[in-house]
Every structure is written in C-alpha cells, then in structure tokens.
Biopython code that builds the backbone (N, CA, C, O; Angstrom):
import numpy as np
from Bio.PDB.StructureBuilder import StructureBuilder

atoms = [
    (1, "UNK", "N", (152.261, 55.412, -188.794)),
    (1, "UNK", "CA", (152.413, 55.659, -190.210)),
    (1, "UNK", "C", (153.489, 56.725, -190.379)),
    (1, "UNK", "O", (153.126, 57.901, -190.335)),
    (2, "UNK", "N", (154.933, 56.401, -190.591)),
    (2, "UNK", "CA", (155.956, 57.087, -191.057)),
    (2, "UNK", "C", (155.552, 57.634, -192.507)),
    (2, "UNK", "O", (155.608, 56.862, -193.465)),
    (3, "UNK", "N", (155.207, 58.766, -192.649)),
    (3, "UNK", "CA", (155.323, 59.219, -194.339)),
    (3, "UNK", "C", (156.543, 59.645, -194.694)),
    (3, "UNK", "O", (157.088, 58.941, -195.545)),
    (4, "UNK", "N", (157.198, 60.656, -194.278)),
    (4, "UNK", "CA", (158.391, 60.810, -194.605)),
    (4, "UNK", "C", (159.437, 60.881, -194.269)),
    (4, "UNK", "O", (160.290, 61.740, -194.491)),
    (5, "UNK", "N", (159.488, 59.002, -193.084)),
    (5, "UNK", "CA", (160.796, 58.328, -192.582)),
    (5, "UNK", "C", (161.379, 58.980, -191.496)),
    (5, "UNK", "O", (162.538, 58.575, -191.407)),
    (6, "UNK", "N", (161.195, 59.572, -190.869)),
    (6, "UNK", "CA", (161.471, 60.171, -189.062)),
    (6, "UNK", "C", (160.241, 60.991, -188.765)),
    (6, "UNK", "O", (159.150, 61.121, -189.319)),
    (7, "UNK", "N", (161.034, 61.692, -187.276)),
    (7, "UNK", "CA", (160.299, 63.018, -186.907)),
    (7, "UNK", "C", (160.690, 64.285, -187.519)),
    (7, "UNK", "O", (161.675, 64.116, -188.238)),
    (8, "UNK", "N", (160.307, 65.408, -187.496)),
    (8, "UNK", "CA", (159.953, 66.271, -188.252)),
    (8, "UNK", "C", (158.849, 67.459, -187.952)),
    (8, "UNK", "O", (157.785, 67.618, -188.550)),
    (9, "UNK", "N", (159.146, 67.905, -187.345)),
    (9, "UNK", "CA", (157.605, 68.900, -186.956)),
    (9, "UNK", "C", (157.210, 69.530, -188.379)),
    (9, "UNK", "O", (156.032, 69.402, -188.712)),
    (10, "UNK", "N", (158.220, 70.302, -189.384)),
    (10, "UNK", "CA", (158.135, 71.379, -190.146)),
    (10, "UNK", "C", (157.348, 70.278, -191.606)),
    (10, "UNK", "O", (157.153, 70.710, -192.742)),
    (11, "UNK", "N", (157.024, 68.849, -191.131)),
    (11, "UNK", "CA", (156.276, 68.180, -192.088)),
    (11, "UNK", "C", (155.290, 67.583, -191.302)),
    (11, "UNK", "O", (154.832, 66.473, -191.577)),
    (12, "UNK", "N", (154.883, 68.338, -190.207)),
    (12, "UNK", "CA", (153.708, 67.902, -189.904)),
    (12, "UNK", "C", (152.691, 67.894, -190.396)),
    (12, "UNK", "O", (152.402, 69.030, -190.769)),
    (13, "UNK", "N", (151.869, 67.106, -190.633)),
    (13, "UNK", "CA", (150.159, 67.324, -191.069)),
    (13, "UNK", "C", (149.523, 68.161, -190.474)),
    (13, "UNK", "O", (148.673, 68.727, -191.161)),
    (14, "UNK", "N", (149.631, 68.575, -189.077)),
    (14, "UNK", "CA", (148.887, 68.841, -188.317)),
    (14, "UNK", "C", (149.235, 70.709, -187.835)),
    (14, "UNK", "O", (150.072, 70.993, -186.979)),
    (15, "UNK", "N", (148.430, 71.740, -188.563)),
    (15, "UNK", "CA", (148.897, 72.898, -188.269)),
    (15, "UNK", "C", (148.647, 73.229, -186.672)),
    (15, "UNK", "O", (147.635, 72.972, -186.021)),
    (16, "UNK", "N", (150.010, 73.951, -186.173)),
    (16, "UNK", "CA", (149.206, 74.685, -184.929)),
    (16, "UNK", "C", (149.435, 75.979, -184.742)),
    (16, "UNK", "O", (150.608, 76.223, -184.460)),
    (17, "UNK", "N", (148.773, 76.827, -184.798)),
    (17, "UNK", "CA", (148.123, 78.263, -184.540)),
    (17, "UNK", "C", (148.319, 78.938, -183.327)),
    (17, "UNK", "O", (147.455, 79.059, -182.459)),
    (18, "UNK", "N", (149.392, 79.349, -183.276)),
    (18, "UNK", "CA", (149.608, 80.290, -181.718)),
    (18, "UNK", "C", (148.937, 81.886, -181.761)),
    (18, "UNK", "O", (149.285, 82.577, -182.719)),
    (19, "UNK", "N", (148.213, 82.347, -180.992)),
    (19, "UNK", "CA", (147.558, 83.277, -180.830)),
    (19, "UNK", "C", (147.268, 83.650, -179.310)),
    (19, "UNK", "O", (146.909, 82.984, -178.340)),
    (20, "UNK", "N", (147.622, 85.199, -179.538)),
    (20, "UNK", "CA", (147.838, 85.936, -178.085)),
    (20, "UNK", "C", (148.704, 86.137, -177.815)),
    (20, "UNK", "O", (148.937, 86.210, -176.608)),
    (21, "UNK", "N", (149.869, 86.383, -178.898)),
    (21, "UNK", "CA", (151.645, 86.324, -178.133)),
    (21, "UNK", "C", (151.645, 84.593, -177.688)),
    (21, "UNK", "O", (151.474, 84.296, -176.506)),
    (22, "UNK", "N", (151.754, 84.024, -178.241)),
    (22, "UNK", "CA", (152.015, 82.636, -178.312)),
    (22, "UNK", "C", (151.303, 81.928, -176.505)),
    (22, "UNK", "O", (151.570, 80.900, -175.882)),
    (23, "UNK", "N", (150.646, 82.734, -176.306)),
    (23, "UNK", "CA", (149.803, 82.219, -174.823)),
    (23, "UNK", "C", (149.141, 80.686, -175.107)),
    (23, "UNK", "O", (149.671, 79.674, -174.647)),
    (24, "UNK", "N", (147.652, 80.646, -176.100)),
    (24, "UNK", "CA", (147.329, 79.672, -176.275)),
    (24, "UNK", "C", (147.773, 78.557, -177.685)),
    (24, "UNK", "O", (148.462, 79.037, -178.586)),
    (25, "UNK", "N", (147.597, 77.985, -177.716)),
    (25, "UNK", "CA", (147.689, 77.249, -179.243)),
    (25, "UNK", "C", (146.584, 76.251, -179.669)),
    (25, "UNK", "O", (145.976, 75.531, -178.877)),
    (26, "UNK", "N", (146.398, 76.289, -180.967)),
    (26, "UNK", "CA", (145.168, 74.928, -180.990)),
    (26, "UNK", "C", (145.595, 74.369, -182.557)),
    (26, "UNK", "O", (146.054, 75.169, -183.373)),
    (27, "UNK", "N", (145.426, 73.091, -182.860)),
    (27, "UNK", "CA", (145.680, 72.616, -183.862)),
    (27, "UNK", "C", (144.545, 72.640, -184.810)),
    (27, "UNK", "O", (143.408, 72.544, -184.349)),
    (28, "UNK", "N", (144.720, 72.751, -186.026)),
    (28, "UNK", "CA", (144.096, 73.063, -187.076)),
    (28, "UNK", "C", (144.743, 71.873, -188.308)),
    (28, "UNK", "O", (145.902, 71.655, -188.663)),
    (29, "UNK", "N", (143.536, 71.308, -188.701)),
    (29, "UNK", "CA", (143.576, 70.200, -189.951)),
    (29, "UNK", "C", (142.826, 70.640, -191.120)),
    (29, "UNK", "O", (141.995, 71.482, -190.779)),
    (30, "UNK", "N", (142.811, 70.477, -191.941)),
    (30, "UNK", "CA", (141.997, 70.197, -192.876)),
    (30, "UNK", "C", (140.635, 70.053, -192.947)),
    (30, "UNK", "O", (140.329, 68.878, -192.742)),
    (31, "UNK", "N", (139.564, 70.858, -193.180)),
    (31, "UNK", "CA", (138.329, 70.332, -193.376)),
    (31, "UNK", "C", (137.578, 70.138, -194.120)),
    (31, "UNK", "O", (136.511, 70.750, -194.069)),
    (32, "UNK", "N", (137.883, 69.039, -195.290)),
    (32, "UNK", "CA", (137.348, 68.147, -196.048)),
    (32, "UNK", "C", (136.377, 68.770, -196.893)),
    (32, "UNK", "O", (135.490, 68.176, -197.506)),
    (33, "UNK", "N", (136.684, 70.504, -196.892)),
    (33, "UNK", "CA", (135.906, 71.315, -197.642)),
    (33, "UNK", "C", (134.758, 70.646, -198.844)),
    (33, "UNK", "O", (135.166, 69.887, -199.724)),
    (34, "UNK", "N", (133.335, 71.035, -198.737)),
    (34, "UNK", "CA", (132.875, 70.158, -199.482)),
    (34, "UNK", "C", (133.132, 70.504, -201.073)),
    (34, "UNK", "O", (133.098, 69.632, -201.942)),
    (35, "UNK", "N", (133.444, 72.167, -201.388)),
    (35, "UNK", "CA", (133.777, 72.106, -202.559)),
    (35, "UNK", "C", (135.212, 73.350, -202.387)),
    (35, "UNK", "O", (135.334, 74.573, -202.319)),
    (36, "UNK", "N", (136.047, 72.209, -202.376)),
    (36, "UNK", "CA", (137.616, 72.240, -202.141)),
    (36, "UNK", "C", (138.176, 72.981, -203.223)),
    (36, "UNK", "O", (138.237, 72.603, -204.393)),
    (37, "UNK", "N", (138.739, 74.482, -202.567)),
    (37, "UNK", "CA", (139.398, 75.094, -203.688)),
    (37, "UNK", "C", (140.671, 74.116, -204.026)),
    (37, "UNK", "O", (141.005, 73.848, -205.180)),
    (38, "UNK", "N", (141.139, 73.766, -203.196)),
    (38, "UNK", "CA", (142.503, 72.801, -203.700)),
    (38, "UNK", "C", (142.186, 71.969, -204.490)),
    (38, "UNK", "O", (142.936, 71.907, -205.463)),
    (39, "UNK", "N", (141.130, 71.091, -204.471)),
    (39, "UNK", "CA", (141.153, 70.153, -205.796)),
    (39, "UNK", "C", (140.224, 70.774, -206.766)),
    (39, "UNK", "O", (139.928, 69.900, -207.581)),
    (40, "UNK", "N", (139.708, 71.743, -207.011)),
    (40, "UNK", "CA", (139.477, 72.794, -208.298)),
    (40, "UNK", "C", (140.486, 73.323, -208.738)),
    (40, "UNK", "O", (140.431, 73.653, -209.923)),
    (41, "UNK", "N", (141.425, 73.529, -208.183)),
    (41, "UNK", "CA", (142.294, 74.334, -209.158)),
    (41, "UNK", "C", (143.648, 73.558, -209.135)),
    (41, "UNK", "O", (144.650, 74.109, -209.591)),
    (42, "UNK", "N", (143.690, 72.710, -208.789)),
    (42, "UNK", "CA", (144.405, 71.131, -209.289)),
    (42, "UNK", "C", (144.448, 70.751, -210.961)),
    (42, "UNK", "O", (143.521, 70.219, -211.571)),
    (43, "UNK", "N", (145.761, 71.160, -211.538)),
    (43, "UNK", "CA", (145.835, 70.724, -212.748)),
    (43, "UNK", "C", (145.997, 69.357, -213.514)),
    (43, "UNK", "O", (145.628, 69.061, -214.651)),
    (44, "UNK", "N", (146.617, 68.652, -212.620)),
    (44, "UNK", "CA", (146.924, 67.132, -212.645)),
    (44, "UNK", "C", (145.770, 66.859, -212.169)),
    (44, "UNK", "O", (145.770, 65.629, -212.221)),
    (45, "UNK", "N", (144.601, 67.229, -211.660)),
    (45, "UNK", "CA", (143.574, 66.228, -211.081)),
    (45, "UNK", "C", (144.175, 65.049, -209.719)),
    (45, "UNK", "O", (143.558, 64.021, -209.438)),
    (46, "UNK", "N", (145.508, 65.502, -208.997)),
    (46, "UNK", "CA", (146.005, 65.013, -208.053)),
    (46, "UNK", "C", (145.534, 64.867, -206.709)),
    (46, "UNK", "O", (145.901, 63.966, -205.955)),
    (47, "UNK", "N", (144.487, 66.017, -206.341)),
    (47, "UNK", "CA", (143.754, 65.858, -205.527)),
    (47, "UNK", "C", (142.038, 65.582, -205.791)),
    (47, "UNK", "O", (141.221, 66.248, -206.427)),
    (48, "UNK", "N", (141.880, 64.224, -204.961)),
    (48, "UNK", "CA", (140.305, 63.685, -205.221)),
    (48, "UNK", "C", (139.641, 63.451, -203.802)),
    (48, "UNK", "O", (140.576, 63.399, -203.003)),
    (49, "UNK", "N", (138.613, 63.311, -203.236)),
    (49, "UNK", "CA", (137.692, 62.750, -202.161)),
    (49, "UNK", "C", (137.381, 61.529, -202.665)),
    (49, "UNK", "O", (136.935, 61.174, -203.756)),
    (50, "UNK", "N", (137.808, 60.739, -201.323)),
    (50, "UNK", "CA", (137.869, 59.525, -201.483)),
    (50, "UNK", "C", (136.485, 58.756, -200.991)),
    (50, "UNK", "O", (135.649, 59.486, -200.459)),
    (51, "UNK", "N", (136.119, 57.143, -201.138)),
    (51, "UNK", "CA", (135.054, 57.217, -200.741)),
    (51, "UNK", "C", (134.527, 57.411, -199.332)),
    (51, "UNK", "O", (133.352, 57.209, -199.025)),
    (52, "UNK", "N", (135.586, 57.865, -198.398)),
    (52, "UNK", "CA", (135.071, 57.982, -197.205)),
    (52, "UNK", "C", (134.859, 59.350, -197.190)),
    (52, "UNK", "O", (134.872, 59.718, -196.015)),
    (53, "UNK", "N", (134.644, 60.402, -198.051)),
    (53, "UNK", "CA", (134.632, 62.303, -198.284)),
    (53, "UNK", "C", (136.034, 62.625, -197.676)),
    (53, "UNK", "O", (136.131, 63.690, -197.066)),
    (54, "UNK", "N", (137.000, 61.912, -197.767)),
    (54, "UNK", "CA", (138.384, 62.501, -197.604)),
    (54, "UNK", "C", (139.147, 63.216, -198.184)),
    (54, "UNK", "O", (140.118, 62.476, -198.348)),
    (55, "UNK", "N", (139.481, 64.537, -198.788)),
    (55, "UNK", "CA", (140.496, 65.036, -199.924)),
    (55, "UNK", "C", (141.510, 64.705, -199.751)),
    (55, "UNK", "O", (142.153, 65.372, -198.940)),
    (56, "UNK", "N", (142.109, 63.656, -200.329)),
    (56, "UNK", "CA", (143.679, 63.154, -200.725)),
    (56, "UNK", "C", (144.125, 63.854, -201.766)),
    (56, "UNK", "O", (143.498, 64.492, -202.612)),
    (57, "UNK", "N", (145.346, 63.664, -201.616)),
    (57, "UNK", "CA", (146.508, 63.969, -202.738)),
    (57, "UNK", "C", (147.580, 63.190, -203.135)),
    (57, "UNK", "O", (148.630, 63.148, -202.493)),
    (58, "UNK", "N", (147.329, 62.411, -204.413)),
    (58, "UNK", "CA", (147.846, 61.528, -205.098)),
    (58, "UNK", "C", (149.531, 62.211, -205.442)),
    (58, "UNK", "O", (149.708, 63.037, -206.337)),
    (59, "UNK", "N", (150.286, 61.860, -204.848)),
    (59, "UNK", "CA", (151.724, 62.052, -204.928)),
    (59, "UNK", "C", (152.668, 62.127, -206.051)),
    (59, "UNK", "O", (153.595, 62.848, -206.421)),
    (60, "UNK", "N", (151.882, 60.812, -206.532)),
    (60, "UNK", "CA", (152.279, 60.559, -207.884)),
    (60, "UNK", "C", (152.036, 61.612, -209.000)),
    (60, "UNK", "O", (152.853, 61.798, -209.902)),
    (61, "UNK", "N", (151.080, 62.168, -208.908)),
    (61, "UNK", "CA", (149.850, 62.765, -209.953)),
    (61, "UNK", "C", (150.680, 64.559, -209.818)),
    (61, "UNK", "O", (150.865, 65.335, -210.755)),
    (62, "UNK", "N", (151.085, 64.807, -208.139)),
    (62, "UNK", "CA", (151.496, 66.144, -208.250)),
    (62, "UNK", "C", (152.858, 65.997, -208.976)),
    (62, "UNK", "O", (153.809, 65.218, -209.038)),
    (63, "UNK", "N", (152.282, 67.568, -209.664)),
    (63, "UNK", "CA", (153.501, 68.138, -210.200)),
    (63, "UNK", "C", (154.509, 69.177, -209.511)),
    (63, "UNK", "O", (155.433, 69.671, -210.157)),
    (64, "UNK", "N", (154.229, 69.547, -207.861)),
    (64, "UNK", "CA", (154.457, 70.513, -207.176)),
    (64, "UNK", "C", (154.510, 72.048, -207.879)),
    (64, "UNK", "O", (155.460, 72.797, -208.111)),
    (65, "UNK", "N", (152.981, 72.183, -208.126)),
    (65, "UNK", "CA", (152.689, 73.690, -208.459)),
    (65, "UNK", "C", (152.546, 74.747, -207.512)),
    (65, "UNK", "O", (152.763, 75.942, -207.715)),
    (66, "UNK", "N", (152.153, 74.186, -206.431)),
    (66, "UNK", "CA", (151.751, 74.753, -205.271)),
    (66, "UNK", "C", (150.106, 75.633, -205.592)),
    (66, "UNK", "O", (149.477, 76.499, -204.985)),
    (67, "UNK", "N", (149.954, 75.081, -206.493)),
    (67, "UNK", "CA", (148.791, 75.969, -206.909)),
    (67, "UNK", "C", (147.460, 75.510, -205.517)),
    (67, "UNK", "O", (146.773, 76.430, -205.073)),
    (68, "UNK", "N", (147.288, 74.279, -205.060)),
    (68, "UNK", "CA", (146.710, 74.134, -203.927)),
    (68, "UNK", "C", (146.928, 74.924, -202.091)),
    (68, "UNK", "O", (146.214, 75.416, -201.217)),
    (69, "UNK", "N", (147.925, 74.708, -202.260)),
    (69, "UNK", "CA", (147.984, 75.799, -201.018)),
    (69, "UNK", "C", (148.149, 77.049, -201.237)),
    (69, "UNK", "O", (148.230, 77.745, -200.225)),
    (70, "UNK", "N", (148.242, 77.667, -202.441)),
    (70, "UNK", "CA", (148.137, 79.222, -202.618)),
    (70, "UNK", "C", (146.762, 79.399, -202.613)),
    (70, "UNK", "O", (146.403, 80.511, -202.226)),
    (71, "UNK", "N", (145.541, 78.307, -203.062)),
    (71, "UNK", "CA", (144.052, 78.648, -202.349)),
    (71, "UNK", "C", (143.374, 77.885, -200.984)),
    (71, "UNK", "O", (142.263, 78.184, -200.548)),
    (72, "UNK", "N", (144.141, 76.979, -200.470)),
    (72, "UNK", "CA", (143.615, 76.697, -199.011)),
    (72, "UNK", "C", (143.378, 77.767, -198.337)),
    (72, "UNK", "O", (144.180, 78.520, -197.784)),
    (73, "UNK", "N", (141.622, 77.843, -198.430)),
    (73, "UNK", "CA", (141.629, 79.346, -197.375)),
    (73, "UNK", "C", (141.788, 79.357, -195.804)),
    (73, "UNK", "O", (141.401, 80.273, -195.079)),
    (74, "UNK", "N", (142.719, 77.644, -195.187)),
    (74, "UNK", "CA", (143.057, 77.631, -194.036)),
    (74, "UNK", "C", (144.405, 77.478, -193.859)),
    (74, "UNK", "O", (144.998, 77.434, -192.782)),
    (75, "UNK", "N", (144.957, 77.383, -195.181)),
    (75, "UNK", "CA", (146.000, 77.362, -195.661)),
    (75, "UNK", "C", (147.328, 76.299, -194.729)),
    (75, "UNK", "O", (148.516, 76.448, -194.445)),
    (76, "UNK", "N", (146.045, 74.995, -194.466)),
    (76, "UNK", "CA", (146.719, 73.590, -194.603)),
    (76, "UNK", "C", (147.104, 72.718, -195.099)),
    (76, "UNK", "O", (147.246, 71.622, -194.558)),
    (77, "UNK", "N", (147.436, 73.061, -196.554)),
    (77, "UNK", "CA", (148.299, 72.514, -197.759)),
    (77, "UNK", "C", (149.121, 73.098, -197.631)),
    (77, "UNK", "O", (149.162, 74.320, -197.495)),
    (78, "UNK", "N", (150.291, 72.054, -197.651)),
    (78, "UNK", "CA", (151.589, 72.246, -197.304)),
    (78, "UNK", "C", (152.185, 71.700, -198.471)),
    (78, "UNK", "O", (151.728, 70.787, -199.158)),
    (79, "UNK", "N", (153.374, 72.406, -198.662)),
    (79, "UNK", "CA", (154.192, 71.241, -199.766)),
    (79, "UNK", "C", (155.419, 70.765, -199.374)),
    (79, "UNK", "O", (155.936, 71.464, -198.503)),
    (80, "UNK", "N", (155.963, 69.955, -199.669)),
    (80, "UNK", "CA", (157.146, 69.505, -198.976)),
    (80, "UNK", "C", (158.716, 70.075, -199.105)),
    (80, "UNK", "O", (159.041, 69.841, -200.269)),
    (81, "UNK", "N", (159.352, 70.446, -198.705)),
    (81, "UNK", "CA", (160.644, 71.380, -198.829)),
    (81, "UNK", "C", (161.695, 70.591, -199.941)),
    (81, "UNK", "O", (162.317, 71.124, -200.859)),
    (82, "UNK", "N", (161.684, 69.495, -199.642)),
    (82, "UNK", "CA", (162.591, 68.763, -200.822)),
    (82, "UNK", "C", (162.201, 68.261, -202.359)),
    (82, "UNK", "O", (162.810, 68.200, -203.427)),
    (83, "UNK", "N", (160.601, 67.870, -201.814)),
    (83, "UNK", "CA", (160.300, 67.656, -203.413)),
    (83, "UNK", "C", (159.301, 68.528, -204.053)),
    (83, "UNK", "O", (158.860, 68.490, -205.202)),
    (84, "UNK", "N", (158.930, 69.630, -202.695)),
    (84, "UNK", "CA", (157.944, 70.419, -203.550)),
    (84, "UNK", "C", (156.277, 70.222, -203.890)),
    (84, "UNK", "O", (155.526, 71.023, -204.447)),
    (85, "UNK", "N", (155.934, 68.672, -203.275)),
    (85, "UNK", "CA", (155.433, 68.411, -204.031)),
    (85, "UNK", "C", (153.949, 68.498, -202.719)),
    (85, "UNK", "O", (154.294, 67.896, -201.701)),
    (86, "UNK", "N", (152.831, 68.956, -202.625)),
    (86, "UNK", "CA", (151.136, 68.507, -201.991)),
    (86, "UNK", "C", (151.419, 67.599, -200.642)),
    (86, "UNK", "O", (152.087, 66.565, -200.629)),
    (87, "UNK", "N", (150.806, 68.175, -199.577)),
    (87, "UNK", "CA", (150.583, 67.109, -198.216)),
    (87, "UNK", "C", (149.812, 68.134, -197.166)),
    (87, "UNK", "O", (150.070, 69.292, -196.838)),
    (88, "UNK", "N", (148.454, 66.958, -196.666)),
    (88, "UNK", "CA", (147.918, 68.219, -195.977)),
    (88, "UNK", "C", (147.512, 66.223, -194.718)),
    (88, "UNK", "O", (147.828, 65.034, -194.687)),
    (89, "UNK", "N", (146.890, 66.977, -194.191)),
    (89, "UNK", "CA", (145.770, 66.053, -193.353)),
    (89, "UNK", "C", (144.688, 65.120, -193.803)),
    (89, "UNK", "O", (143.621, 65.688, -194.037)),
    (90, "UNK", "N", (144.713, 63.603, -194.010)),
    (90, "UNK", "CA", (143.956, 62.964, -194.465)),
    (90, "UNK", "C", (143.062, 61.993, -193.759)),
    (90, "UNK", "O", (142.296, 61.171, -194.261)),
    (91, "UNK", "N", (143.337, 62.275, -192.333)),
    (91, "UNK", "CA", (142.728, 61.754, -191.208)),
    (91, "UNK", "C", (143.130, 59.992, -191.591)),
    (91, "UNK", "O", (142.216, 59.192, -191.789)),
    (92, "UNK", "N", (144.541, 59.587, -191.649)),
    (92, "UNK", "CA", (145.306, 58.443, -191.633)),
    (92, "UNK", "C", (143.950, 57.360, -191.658)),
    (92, "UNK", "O", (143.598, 56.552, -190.798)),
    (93, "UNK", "N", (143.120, 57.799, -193.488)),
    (93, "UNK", "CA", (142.411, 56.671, -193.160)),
    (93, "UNK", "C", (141.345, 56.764, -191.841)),
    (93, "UNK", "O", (141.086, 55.870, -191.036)),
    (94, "UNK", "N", (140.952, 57.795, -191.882)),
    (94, "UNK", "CA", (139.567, 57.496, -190.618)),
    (94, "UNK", "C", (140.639, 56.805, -189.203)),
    (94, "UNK", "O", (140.091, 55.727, -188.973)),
    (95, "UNK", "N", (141.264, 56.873, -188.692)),
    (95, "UNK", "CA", (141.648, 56.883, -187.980)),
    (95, "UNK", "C", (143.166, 57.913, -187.485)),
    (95, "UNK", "O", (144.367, 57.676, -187.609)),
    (96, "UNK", "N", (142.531, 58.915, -186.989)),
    (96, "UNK", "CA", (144.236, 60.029, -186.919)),
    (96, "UNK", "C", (145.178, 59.282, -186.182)),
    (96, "UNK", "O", (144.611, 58.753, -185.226)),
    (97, "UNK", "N", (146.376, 59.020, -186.228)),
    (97, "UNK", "CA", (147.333, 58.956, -185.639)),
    (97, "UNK", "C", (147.852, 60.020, -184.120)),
    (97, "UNK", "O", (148.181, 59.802, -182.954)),
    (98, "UNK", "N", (147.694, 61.043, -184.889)),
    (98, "UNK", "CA", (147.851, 62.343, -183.443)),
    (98, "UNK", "C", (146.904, 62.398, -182.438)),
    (98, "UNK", "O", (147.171, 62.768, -181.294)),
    (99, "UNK", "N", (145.693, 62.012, -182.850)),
    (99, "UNK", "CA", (144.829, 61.189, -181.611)),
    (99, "UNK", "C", (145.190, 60.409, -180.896)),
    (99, "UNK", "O", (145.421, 60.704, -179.723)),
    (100, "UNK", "N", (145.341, 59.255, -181.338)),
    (100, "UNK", "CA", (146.220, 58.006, -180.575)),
    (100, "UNK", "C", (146.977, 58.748, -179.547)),
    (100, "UNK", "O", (146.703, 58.791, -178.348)),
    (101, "UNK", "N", (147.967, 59.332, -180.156)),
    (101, "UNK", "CA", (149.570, 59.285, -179.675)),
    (101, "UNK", "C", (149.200, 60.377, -178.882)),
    (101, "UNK", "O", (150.059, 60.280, -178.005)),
    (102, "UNK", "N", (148.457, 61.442, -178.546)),
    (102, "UNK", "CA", (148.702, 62.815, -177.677)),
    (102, "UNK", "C", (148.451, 62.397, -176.228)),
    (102, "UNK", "O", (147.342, 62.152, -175.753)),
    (103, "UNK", "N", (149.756, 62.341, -175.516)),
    (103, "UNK", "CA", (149.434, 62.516, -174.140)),
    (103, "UNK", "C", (148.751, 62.283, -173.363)),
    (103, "UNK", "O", (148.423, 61.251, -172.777)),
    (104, "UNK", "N", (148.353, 63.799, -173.296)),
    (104, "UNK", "CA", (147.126, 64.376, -172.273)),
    (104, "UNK", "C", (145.452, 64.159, -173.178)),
    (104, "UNK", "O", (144.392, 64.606, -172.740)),
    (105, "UNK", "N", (145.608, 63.353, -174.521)),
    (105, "UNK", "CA", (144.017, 63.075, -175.004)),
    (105, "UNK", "C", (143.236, 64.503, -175.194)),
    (105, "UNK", "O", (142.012, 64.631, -175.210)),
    (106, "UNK", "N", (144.238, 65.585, -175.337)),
    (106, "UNK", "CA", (143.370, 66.948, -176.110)),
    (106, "UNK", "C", (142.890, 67.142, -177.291)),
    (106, "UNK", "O", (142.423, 68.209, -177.689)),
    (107, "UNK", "N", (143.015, 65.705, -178.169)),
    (107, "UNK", "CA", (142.998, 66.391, -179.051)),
    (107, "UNK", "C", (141.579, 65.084, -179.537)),
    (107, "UNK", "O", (141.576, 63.908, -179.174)),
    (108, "UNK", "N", (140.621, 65.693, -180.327)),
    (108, "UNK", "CA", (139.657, 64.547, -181.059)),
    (108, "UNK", "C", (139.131, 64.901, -182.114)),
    (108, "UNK", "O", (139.605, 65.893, -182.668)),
    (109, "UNK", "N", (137.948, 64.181, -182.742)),
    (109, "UNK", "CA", (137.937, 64.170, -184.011)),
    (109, "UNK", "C", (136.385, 64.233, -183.942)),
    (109, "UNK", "O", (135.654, 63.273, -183.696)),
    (110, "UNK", "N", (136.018, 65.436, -184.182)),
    (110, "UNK", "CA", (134.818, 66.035, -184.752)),
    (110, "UNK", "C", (134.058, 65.855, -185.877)),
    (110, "UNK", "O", (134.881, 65.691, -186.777)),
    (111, "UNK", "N", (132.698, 65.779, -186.446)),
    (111, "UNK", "CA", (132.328, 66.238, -187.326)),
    (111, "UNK", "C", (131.283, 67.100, -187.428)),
    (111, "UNK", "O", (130.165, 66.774, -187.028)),
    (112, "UNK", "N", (131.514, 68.195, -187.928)),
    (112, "UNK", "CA", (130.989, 69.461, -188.031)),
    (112, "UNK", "C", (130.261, 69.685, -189.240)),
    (112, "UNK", "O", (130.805, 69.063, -190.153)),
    (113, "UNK", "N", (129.005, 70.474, -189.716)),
    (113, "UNK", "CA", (128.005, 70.575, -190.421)),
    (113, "UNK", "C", (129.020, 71.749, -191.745)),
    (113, "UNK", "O", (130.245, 71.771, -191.863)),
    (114, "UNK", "N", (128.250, 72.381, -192.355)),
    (114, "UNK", "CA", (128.277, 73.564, -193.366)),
    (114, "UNK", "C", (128.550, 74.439, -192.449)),
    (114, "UNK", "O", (129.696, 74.883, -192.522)),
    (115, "UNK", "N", (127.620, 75.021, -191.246)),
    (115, "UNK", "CA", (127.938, 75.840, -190.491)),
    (115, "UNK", "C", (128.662, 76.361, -189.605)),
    (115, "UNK", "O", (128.632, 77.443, -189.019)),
    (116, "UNK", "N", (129.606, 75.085, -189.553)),
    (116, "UNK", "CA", (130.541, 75.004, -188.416)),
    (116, "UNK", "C", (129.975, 74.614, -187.080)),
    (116, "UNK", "O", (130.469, 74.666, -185.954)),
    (117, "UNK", "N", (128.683, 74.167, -187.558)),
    (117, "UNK", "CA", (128.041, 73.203, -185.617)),
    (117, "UNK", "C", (128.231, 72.317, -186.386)),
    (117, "UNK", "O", (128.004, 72.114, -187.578)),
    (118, "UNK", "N", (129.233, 71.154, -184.570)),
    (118, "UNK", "CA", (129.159, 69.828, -184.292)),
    (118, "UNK", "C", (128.494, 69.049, -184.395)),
    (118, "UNK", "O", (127.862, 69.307, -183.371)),
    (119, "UNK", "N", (127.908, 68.028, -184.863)),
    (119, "UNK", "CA", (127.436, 67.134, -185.500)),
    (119, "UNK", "C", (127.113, 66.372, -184.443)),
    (119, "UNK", "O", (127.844, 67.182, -183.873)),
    (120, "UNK", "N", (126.692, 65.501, -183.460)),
    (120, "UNK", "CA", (127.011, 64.594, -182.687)),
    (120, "UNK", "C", (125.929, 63.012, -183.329)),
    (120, "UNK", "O", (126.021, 61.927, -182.755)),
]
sb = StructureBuilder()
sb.init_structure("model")
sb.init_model(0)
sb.init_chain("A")
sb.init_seg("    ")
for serial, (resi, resn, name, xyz) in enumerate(atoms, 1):
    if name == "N":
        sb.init_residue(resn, " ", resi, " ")
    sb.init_atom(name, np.array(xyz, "f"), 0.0, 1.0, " ", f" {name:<3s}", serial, name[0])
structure = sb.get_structure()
C-alpha cells in the first residue's frame, strides 16, 4: 500500500524512538486510544473509529489544523509536510504492512488491555 507514491521515511506511519544515546530503538504506533484526544478535538469530525475500533482519518474531511497531533499524548499524529494535512497508523486495515515486510520479523502486532497488559 503506496500512500504517498514512493519511499520516504519522514512519512512514515510508523514512529521510532531512539533512547540511550541512540543505543536501542523501538517502534511506536498508535494505540487506538479508547477515548482519543485526536478525534475529540477534531473540528471537521475527520477523525472516526472504524468498525474494526480503528481511529482513521478521513483526508478529505481534514482541514490541516494540526489540532490532532498537538494532543496525541504519544504524539503519533503526524501531518504531512506538503499538504499539511492528518496521518498516523491505521494498522493497513487489520493487517500492517511493516509486519509483512521487516526482515528479521521484530516487529508484531499486539493487543493490549486499558492497562497496558497483553491480551493473549
């Protein structure tokens, strides 16, 4: 799934977090917050949970306020450099893409409670 027509790291979905003097790194997505400051304080109503509990962001609908990633308190709303406009992690449809494609298979797809325990 090309979203925005090449490669591109600096439009990745997928944040990664270097910590320790850049020793380790771990990627950080989106978590489907159950009550999402980004789509509360969404003026267009551009961001919704879809029926799979996904928070999307309707493209169309943003007005690039940035008002969503100025409250991501993981601050994985991103906006895009040219149009300005909402893009975070939407788990490509229940199936990630960066799963697939990684290598070495470090990377998977969890689901985690309120508390932050794993779900199995």
């Amino acid at each position: 799934m090309d979203l925005f027509g090449g490669y591109n790291p600096r439009l990745s979905r997928l944040v990664i977090l270097n910590k320790k003097e850049n020793l380790y790194h771990f990627p950080v997505v989106c978590n489907q917050c159950e009550n999402a400051y980004c789509m509360n304080v969404c003026p267009t109503k551009a961001i919704k949970r879809n029926a799979d509990g996904i928070v999307v962001i309707d493209p169309e609908k943003c007005i690039a306020c940035g008002l969503c990633a100025d409250y991501c308190p993981i601050k994985v709303v991103c906006l895009d450099p040219e149009t300005g406009k909402a893009f975070k992690c939407e788990l490509c449809q229940g199936k990630p893409l960066c799963i697939e494609a990684c290598p070495t298979k470090a990377l998977e797809l969890v689901r985690m409670d309120n508390k932050g325990k794993i779900n199995e």
